[in-house]
C-alpha positions as CSV (number, residue, x, y, z in Angstrom):
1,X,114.9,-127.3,177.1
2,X,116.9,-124.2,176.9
3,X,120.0,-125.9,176.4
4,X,118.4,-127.8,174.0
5,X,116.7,-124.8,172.6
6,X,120.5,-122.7,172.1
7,X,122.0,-126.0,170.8
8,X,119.4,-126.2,167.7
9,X,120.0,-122.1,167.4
10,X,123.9,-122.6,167.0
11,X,123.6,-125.3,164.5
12,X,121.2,-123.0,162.6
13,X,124.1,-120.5,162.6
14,X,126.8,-123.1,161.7
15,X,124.8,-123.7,158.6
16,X,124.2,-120.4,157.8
17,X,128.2,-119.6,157.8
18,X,128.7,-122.8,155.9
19,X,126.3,-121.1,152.8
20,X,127.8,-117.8,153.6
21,X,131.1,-119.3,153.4
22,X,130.3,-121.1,150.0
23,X,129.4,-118.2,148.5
24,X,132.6,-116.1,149.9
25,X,134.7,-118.9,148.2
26,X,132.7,-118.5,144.7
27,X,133.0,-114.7,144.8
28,X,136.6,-115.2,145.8
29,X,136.9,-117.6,142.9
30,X,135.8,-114.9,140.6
31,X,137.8,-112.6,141.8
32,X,141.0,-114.9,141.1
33,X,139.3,-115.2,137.5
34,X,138.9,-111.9,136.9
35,X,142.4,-111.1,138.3
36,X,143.8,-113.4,135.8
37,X,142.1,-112.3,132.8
38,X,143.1,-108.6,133.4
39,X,146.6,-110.1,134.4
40,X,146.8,-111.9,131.2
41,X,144.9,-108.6,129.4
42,X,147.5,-106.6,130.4
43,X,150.2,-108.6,129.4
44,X,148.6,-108.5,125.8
45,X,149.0,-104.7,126.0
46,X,152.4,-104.9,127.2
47,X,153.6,-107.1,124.2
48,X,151.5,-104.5,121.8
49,X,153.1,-101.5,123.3
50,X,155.9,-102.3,123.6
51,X,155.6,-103.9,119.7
52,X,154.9,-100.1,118.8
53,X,157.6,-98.8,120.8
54,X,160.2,-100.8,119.3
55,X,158.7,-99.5,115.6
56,X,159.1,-95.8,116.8
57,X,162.3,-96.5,117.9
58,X,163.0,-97.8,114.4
59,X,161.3,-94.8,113.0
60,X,163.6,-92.5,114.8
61,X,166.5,-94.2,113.9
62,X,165.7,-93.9,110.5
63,X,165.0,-90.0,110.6
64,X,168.2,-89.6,112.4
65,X,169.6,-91.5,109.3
66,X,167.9,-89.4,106.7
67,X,168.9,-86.1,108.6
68,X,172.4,-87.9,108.6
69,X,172.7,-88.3,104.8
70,X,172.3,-91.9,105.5
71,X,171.1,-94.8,102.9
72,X,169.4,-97.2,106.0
73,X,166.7,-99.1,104.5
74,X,162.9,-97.2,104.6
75,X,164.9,-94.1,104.7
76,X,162.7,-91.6,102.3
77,X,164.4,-91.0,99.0
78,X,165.7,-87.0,98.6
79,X,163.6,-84.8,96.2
80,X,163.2,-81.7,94.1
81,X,160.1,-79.8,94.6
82,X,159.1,-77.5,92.1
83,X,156.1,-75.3,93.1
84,X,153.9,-73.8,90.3
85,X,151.6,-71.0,90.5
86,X,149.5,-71.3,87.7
87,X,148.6,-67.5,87.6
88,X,151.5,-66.2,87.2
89,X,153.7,-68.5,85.3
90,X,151.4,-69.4,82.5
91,X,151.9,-72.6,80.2
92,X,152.9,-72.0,76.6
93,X,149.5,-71.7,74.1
94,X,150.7,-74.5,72.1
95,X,150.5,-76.8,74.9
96,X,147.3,-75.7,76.7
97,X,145.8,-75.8,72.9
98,X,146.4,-79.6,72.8
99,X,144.3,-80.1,75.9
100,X,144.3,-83.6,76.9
101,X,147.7,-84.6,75.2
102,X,149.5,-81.3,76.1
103,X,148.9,-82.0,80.0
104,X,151.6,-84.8,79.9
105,X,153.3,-83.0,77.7
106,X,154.1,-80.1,79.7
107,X,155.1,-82.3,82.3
108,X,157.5,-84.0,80.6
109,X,159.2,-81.0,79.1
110,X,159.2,-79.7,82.6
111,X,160.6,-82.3,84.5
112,X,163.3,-82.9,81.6
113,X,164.2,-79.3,81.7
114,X,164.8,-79.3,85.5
115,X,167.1,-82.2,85.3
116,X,169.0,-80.8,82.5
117,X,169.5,-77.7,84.6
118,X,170.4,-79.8,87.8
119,X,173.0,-81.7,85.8
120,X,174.4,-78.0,84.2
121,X,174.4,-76.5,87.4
122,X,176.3,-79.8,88.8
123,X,173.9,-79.9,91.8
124,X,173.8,-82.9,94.7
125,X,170.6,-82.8,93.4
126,X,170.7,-84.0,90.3
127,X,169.7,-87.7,90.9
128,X,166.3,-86.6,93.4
129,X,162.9,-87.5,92.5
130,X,161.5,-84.1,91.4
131,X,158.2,-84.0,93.2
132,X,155.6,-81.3,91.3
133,X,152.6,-79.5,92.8
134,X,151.0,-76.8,90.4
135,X,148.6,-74.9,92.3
136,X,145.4,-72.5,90.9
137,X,142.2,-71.8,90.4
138,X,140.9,-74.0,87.5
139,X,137.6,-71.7,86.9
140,X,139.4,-68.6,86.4
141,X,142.4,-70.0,84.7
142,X,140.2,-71.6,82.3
143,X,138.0,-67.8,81.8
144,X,141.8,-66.2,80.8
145,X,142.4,-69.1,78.5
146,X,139.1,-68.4,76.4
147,X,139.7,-64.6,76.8
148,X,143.2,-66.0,74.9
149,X,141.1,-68.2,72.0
150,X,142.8,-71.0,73.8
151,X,139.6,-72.5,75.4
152,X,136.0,-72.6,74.5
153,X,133.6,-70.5,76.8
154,X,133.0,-73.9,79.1
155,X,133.5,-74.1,83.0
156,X,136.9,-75.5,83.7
157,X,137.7,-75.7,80.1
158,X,141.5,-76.6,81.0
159,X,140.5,-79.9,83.2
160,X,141.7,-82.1,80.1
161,X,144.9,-80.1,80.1
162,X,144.8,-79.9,84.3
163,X,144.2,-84.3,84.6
164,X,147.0,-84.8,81.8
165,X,149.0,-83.0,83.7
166,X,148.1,-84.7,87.2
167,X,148.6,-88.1,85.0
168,X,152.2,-87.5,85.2
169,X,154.0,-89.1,88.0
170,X,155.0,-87.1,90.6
171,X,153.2,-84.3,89.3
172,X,149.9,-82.4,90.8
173,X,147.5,-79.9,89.3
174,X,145.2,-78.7,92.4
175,X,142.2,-76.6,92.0
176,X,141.6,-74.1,94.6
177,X,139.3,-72.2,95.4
178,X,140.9,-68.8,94.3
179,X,144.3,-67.1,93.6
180,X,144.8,-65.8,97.2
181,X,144.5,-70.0,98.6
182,X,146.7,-70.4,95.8
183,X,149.0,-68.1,97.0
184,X,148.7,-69.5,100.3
185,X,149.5,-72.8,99.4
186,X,152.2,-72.5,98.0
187,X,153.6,-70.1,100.8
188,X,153.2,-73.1,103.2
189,X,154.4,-75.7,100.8
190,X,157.8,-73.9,100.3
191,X,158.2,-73.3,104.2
192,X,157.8,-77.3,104.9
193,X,160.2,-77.8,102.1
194,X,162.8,-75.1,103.2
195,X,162.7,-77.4,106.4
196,X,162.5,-80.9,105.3
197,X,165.8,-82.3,104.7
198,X,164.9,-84.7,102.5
199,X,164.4,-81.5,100.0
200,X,167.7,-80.7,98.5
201,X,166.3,-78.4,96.3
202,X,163.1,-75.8,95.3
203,X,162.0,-74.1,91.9
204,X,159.6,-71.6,92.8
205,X,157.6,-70.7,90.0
206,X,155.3,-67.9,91.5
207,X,155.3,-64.4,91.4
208,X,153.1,-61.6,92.1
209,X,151.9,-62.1,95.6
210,X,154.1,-60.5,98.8
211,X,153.4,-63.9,100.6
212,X,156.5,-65.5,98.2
213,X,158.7,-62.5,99.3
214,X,157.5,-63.7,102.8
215,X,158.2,-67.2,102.7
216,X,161.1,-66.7,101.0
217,X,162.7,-63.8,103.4
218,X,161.7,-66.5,106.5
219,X,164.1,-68.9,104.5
220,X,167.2,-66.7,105.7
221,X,169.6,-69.8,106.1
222,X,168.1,-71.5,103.2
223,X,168.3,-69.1,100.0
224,X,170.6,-71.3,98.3
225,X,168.1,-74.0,98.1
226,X,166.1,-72.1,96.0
227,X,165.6,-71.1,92.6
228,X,163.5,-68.9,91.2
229,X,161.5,-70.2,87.9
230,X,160.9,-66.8,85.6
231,X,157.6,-66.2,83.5
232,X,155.5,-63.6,82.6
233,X,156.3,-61.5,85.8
234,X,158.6,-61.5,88.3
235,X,158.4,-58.6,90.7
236,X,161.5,-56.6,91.6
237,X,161.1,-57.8,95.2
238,X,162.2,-61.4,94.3
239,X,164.6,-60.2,92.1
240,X,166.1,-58.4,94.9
241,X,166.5,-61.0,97.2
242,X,169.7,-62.4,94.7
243,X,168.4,-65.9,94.1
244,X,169.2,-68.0,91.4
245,X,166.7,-67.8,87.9
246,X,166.2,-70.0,85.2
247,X,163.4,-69.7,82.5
248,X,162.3,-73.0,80.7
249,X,160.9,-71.2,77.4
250,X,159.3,-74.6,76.4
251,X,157.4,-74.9,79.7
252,X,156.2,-71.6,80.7
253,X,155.2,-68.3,78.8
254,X,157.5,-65.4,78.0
255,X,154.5,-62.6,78.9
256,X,150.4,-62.8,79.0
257,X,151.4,-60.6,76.4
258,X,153.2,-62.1,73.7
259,X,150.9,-64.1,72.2
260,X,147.5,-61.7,72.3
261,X,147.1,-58.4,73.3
262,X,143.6,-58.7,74.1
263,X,142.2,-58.0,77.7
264,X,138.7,-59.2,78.6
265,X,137.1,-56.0,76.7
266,X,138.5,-57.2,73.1
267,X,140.9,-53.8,73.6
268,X,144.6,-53.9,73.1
269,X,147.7,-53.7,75.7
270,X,148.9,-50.4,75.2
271,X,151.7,-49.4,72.9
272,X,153.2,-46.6,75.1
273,X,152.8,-49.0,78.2
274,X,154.8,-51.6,76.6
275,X,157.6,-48.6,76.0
276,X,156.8,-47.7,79.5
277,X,155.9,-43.8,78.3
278,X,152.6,-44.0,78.6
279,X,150.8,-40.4,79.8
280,X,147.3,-41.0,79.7
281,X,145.3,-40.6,83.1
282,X,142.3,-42.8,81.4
283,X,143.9,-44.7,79.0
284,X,141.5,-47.2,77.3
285,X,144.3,-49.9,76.5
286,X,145.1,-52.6,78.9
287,X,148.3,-51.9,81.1
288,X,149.3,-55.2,82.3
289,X,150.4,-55.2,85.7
290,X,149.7,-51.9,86.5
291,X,148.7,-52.8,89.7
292,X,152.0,-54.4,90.7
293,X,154.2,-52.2,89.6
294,X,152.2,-49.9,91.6
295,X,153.0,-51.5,94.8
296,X,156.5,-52.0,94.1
297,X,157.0,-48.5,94.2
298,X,155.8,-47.9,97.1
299,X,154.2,-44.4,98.2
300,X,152.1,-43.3,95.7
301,X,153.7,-39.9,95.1
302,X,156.6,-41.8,93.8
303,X,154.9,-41.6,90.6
304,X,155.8,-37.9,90.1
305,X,159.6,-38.5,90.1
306,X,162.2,-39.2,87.6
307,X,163.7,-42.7,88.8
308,X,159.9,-44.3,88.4
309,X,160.1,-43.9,84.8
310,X,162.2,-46.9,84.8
311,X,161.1,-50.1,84.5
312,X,160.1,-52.2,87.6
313,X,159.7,-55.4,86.4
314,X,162.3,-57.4,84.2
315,X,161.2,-58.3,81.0
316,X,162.6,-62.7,80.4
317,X,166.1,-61.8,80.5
318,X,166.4,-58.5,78.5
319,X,168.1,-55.4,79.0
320,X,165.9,-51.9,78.9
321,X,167.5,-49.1,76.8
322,X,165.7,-46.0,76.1
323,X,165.7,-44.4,72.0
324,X,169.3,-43.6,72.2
325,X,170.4,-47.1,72.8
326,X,171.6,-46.6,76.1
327,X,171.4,-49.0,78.8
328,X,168.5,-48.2,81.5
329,X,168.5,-50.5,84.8
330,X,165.1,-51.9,86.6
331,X,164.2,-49.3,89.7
332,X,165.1,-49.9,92.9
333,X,163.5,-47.8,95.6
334,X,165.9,-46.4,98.5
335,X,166.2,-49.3,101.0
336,X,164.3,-48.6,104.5
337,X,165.8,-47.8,107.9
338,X,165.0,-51.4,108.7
339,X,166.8,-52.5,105.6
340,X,169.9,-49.9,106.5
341,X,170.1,-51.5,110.5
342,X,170.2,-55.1,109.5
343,X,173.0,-54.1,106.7
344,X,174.8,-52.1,109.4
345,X,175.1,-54.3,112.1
346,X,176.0,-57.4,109.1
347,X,178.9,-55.2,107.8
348,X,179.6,-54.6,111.4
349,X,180.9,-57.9,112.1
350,X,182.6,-58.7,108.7
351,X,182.4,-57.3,105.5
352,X,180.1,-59.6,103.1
353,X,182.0,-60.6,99.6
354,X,179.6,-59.2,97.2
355,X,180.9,-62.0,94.6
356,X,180.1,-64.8,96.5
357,X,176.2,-63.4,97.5
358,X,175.4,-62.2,94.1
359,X,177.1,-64.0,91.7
360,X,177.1,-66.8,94.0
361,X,181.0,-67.8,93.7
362,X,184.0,-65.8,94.3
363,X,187.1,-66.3,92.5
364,X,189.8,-64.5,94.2
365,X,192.2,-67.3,95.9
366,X,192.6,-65.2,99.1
367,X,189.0,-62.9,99.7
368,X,189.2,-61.3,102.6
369,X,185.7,-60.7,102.6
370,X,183.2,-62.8,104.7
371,X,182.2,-65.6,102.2
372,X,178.5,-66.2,104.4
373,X,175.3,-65.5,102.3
374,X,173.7,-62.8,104.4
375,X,169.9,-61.9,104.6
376,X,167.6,-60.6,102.0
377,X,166.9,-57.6,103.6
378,X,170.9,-57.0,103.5
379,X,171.6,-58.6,100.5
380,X,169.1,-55.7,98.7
381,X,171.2,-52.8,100.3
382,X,174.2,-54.4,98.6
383,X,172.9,-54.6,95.6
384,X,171.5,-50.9,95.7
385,X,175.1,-49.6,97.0
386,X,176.4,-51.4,94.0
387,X,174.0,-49.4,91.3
388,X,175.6,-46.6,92.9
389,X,178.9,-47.3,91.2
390,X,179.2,-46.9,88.0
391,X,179.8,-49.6,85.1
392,X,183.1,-49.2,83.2
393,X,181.3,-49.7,80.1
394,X,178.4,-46.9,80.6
395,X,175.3,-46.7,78.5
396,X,176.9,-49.4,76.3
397,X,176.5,-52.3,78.5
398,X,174.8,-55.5,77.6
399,X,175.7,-57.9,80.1
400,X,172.9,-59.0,82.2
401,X,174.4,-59.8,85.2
402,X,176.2,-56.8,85.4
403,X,175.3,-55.3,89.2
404,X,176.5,-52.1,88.6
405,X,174.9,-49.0,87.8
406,X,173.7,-47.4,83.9
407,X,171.6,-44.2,85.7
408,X,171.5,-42.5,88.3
409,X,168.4,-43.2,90.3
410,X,168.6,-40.5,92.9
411,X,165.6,-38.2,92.5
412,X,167.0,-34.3,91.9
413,X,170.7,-35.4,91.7
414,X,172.6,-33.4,88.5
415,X,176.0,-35.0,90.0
416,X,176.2,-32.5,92.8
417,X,174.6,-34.8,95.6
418,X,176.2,-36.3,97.9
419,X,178.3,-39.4,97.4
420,X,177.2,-39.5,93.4
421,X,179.7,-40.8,91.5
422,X,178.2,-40.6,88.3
423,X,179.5,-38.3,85.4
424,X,176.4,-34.9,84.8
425,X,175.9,-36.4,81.2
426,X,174.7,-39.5,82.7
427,X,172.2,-37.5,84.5
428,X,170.4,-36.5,81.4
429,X,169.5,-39.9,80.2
430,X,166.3,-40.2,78.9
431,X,165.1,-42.9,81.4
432,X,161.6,-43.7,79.0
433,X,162.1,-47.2,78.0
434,X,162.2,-47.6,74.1
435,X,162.8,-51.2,74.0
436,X,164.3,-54.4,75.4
437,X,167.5,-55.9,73.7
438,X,168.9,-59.0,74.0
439,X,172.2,-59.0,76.0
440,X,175.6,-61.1,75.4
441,X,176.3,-64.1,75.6
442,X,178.6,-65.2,78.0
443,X,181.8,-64.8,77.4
444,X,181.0,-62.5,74.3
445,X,181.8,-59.4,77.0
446,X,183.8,-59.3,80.2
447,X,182.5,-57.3,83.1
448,X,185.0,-55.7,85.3
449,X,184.9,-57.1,88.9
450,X,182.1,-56.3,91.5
451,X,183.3,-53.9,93.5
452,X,182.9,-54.5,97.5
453,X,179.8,-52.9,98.5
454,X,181.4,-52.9,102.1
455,X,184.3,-50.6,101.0
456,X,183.8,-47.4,102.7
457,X,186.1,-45.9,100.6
458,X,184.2,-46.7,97.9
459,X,180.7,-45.9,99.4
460,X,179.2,-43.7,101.6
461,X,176.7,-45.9,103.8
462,X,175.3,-42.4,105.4
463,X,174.2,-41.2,102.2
């Protein structure tokens, strides 16, 4: 019986393995199925990755083309950006009265006017799409066009002018939330276009705001890829960095000025502002920009001496001259020691040609002079060394590009300081501005040539 007994146990064991081993092979089975799927899962993912590889790969190709100068297909099409601040540069009042229609209208006149200065100027440029972003704060601009009898009293009054203008291709009016994003915007805009390759050229239409004199100081290797777009104001900051201007009369307005004289308060700009003589501590008339030609001069006792008399700020491409007719120049402040070390140690390695930084050519055959456009903060000590030499043609000069000096601009010099070269009747000038001439036109006068700011013959750095 116990034989028979263990024999009856065993089969009961042999049976059980056989289920057990049934169910082993089904889980193994799904095993092999689930193996396969994830097999065949990942092969799907293989085929899709490396499907998007193979695109970046073409991608990178492509920008290496484009940074190349190359014409491979999908290659992004150069460009022209222009970049508006809306604040500053003001539209012409004929335009901005016709709303709706004048929108498009000041497009066109401004992207007509920016190739016919690209063809004048025979830049590679000439043939880009001009891409056009116009940035400001549709609320308040619209508040200074009423205050102007260009608007009615209504929120946003210029959005029929603003969407015309956005109509346009390749043109943009955004509406921010205030001046300073403005400002902001724009600062970022130009450093992405300084970088981009694809952008062979900027128009910088802004002024006013120390964050263009930033962005525009950071674009050290790049100044000659901008231009600077004048209109109402344009700070002597800018103007010192010796970029490239153009005005497009048809686009943008001369002065907030010209047209109405009337601040928020219904009062006048003031007379004796305007001819920069103005002695009133609490003068009720509006003086326009006040505020920036404060901060242009710097420390505020600067307002006691005789060199901040003259003007700061240039006025659309006229020449200051005081009530004897003679010729007055815009101030420049004394550069600073940080200005003086990085115009030092520039000279110190070669001489800069002051033709080829500030006029931007140089047409002596054999220069000796480093022909490498150096950095703002160097290129404003040249141009102050150069007001230190007198022009040839004194008082009586009406050439605007003239970089030589009319005045004298060193505080308590009668000729007798240091390094002046200028005659003692010249330091008598009356320095009041008593108007703003028109100067020649090219070719009308001949300016003597620049001379070489890196001369030391000629100039005394140490002074």
């Amino acid at each position: 019986m116990s034989d028979q007994g263990e024999l009856i146990d065993l089969g009961a064991q042999l049976k059980g393995l056989e289920v057990a081993g049934v169910k082993h092979f089904a889980d193994l089975k799904t095993v092999i199925n689930k193996c396969a799927q994830a097999l065949k899962e990942n092969a799907l993912k293989h085929d899709h990755l490396l499907a998007k590889y193979r695109k970046l790969e073409q991608d990178c190709d492509a920008l290496k083309a484009r940074r190349a100068g190359g014409d491979a297909v999908g290659v992004e099409q150069p460009y022209v950006a222009v970049l508006i601040d809306a604040h500053s540069h003001k539209f012409v009042d004929d335009l901005v009265l016709d709303k709706a229609s004048g929108g498009p209208k000041a497009a066109q006149l401004l992207l007509s006017s920016i190739k016919e200065n690209l063809r004048m100027r025979a830049l590679a440029a000439k043939d880009c799409r001009i891409a056009v972003q116009a940035y400001a704060n549709l609320k308040s601009l619209s508040d200074d066009a009423h205050r102007n009898k260009l608007a009615d009293s209504k929120p946003r009054s210029l959005a029929p002018f603003t969407s015309g203008f956005s109509r346009t291709d390749d043109c943009d009016f955004v509406d921010v939330q205030d001046e300073e994003i403005a400002q902001s915007k724009i600062r970022k805009r130009l450093k992405v276009c300084v970088a981009d390759p694809s952008c062979k050229h900027i128009f910088l239409a802004a002024a006013g705001s120390a964050l263009y004199v930033q962005a525009v100081q950071a674009a050290t290797q790049q100044t000659g890829k901008i231009t600077l777009v004048r209109g109402g104001l344009l700070d002597q900051r800018l103007m010192g960095l010796g970029l490239p201007e153009v005005a497009f009369l048809k686009v943008f307005r001369k002065s907030d000025s010209t047209k109405n004289n009337n601040n928020e308060n219904g009062s006048r700009v003031c007379f004796d502002w305007q001819k920069g003589k103005c002695s009133r501590p609490h003068c009720k008339f509006e003086h326009p920009a006040m505020e920036i030609n404060a901060k242009l001069l710097g420390q505020p006792d600067e307002v006691t001496r005789r060199s901040s008399t003259l003007p700061i700020i240039n006025q659309n491409g006229l020449i200051p001259i005081n009530g004897n007719n003679e010729r007055l120049d815009l101030h420049m402040r004394p550069p600073t020691a940080e200005q003086w070390k990085v115009w030092h140690a520039r000279i110190a390695i070669k001489k800069p040609c002051n033709d080829f930084n500030i006029r931007r050519a140089c047409s002596k055959a054999n220069c000796s002079y480093d022909h490498v456009f150096i950095e703002p903060d160097a290129s404003y000590c040249m141009q102050y060394l150069l007001k230190e030499t007198p022009c040839e043609e004194g008082s009586k000069c009406r050439v605007l590009e003239c970089f030589k000096g009319h005045v004298c601009q060193k505080d308590g010099c009668e000729g007798n300081l240091s390094g002046c070269k200028f005659a003692r009747k010249v330091h008598a000038v009356d320095l009041h501005v008593a108007n703003w001439v028109k100067p020649f036109k090219i070719g009308e006068e001949v300016q003597g040539d620049v001379v070489q700011a890196g001369d030391d013959s000629l100039i005394d750095f140490n002074d």
